[in-house]
matplotlib code that plots the C-alpha trace (Angstrom):
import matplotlib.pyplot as plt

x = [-47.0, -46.4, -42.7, -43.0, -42.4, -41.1, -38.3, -34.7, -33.1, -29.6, -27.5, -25.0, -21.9, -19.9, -16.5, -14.6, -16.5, -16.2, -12.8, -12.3, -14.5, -12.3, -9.3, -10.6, -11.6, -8.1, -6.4, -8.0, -7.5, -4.2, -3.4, -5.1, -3.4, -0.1, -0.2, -1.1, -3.8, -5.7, -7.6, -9.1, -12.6, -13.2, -12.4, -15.0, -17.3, -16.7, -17.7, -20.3, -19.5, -18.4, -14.8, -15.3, -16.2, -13.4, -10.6, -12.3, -10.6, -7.5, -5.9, -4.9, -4.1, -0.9, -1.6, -4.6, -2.1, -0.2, -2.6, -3.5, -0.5, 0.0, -3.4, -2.4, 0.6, -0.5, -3.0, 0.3, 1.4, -1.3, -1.9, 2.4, 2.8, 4.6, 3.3, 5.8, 7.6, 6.7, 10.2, 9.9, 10.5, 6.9, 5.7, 6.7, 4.2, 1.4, 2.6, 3.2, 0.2, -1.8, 0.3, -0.3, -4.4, -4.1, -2.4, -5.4, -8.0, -6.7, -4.8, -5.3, -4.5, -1.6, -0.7, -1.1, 1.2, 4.0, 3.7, 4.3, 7.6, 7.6, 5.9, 8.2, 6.5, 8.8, 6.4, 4.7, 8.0, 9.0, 5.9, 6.4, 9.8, 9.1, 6.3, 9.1, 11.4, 8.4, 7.8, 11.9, 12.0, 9.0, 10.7, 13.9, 12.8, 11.1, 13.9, 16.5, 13.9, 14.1, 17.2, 17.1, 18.1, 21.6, 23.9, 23.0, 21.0, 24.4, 25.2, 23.1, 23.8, 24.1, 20.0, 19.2, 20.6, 19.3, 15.4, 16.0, 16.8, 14.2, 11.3, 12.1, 11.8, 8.9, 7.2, 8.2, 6.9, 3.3, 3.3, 3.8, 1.7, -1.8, -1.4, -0.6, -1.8, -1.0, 0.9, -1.2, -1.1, 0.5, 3.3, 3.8, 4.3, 6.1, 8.4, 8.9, 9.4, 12.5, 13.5, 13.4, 14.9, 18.0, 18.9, 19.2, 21.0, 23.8]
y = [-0.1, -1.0, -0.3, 2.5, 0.6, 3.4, 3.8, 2.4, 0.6, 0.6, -2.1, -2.5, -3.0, -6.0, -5.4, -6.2, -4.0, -1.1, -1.6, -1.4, 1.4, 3.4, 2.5, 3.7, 7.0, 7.4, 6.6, 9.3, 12.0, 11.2, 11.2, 14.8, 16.2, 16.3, 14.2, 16.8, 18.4, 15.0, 15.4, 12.4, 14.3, 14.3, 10.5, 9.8, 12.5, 11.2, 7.6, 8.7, 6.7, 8.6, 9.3, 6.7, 4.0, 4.8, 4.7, 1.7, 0.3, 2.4, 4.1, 7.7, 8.9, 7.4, 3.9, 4.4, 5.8, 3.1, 0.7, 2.6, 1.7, -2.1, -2.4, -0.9, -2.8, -5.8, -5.6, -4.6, -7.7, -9.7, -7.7, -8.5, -11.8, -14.5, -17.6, -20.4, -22.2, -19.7, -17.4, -14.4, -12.7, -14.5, -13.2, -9.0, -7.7, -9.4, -8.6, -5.1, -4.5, -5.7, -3.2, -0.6, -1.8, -1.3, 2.4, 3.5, 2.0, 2.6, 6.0, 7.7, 4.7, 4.6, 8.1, 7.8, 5.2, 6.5, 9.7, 7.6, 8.2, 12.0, 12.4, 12.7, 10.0, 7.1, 4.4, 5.4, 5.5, 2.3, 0.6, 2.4, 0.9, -2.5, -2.1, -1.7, -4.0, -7.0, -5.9, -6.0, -9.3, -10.7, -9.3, -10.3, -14.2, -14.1, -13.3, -15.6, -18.4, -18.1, -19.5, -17.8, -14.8, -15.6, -12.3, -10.7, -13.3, -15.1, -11.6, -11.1, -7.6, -6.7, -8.3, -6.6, -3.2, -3.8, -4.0, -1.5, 1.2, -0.2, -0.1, 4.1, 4.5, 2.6, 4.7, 7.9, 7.2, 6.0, 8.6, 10.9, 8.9, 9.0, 13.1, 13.0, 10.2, 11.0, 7.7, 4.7, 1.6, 0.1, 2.3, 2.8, -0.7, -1.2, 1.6, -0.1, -3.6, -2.3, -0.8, -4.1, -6.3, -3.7, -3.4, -7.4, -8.4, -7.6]
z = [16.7, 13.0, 11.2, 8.8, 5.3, 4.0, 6.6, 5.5, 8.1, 8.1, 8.8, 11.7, 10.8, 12.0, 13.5, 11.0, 8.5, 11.0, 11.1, 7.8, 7.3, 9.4, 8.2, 4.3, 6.0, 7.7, 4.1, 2.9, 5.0, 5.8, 2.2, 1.8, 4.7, 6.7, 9.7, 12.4, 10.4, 10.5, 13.4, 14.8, 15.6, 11.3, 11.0, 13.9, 12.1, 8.5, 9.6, 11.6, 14.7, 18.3, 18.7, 21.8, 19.3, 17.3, 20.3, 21.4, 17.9, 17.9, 21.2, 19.7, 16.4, 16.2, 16.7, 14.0, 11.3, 11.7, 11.0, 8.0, 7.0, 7.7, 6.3, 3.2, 3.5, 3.6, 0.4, -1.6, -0.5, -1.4, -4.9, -5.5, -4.4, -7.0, -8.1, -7.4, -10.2, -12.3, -13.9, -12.9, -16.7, -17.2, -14.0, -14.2, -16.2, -14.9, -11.4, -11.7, -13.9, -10.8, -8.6, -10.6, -11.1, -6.7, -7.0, -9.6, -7.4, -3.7, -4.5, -1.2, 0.6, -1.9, -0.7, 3.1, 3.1, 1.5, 3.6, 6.1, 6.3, 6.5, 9.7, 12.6, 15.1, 15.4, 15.9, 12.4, 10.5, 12.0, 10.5, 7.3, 7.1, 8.4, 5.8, 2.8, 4.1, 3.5, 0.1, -0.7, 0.7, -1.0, -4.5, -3.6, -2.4, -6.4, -7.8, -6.2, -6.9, -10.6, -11.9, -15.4, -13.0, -12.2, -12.8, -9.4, -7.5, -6.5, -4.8, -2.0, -1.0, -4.6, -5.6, -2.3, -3.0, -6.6, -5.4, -2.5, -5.3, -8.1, -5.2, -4.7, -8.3, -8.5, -5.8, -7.4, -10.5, -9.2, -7.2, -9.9, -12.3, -9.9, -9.8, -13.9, -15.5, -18.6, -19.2, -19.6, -17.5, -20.5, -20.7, -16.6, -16.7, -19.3, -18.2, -14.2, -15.7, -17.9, -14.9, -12.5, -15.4, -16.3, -12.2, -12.1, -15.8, -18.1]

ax = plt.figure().add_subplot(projection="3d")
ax.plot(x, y, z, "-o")
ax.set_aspect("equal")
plt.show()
C-alpha cells in the first residue's frame, strides 16, 4: 500500500522536546489563571498528549508547577549571568537589557513564575523562593567581584539587603511594564539600572 504524498506526517517529539513543550503550555496557563483553576486535563489537551503521558513526566499538578518554575528559573539565570573581569557599571545595561529582552519574549512564563509565590502549596513557594534566592546570589557574587563597587560590598548584609529590595522593585516594574508597555525598553532599563546603582553607591 503506497503512502499518500499528500499526507503530512508529523514528527514525534523527543523527550526532551516534549518536556519542554509542556512546560511552555503550563507557563501559560498558569500565568492566565490562579493555581487551582489550571486543571491538569487542559495542559494534557492543549499539548495534545494523554493526561497519562503527561504524569508519566510530572506526578500531579504540583510537582509540574514547580518545574514551571525552576525552568523558568533557570533561563533567567542564564539570560542574567555576568561576564567575569568585566565591572559591573560596564556590565548593567547590557545585562538588564537582556532581562528585560526575556520578560518581552517569555511573558507568561515571566508571569507564572512570579505567581508562584501566591499559591498556598508549600512545596511551590519553596521553589519560588529558592528560585529568588539564586538570582540574589548571582547579583550579589557580581557585585562583590567588581572592586569599583566598594561602598556597600564590604557590608555583606547591607549588599544583600541592597539586592533583596532592588530585585522586588525590579519585578514590580516588569510586571507592570508587560501589562502597559508604554515605556520603552530603553527607558525600563534605564529606569532599573539607576535603581541597582543608587541602592549600592553614595
Amino acid at each position: 500500500m503506497t503512502s499518500n504524498p499528500g499526507q503530512r506526517t508529523r514528527r514525534r517529539l523527543s523527550t526532551e522536546e516534549r518536556r519542554e513543550q509542556l512546560l511552555s503550555v503550563g507557563a501559560t496557563l498558569f500565568a492566565q489563571s490562579p493555581y487551582d483553576d489550571v486543571w491538569i486535563e487542559r495542559v494534557a489537551e492543549i499539548a495534545g498528549v494523554s493526561r497519562g503521558l503527561l504524569y508519566h513526566y510530572f506526578p500531579n499538578k504540583r510537582d509540574f508547577f514547580a518545574a514551571v518554575v525552576r525552568h523558568e528559573s533557570a533561563r533567567m539565570l542564564r539570560q542574567t549571568a555576568a561576564i567575569p573581569g568585566i565591572p559591573v557599571r560596564e556590565q548593567l545595561d547590557t545585562g538588564i537589557d537582556r532581562f528585560l529582552a526575556y520578560v518581552e519574549s517569555h511573558a507568561e512564563g515571566f508571569r507564572a513564575f512570579h505567581r508562584a509565590e501566591a499559591t498556598g502549596d508549600p512545596l511551590v513557594r519553596e521553589v519560588y523562593r529558592s528560585a529568588m534566592a539564586a538570582h540574589e546570589r548571582q547579583i550579589v557574587d557580581a557585585l562583590g567581584a567588581d572592586p569599583t563597587l566598594t561602598p556597600l560590598t564590604e557590608d555583606p548584609h547591607a549588599l544583600r539587603l541592597a539586592v533583596h529590595g532592588w530585585l522586588a522593585f525590579m519585578v514590580a516594574v516588569c510586571l507592570d511594564w508587560v501589562d502597559d508597555p508604554r515605556l520603552s525598553r530603553d527607558q525600563v532599563r534605564s529606569l532599573c539600572s539607576r535603581a541597582l546603582l543608587g541602592a549600592i553607591t553614595p
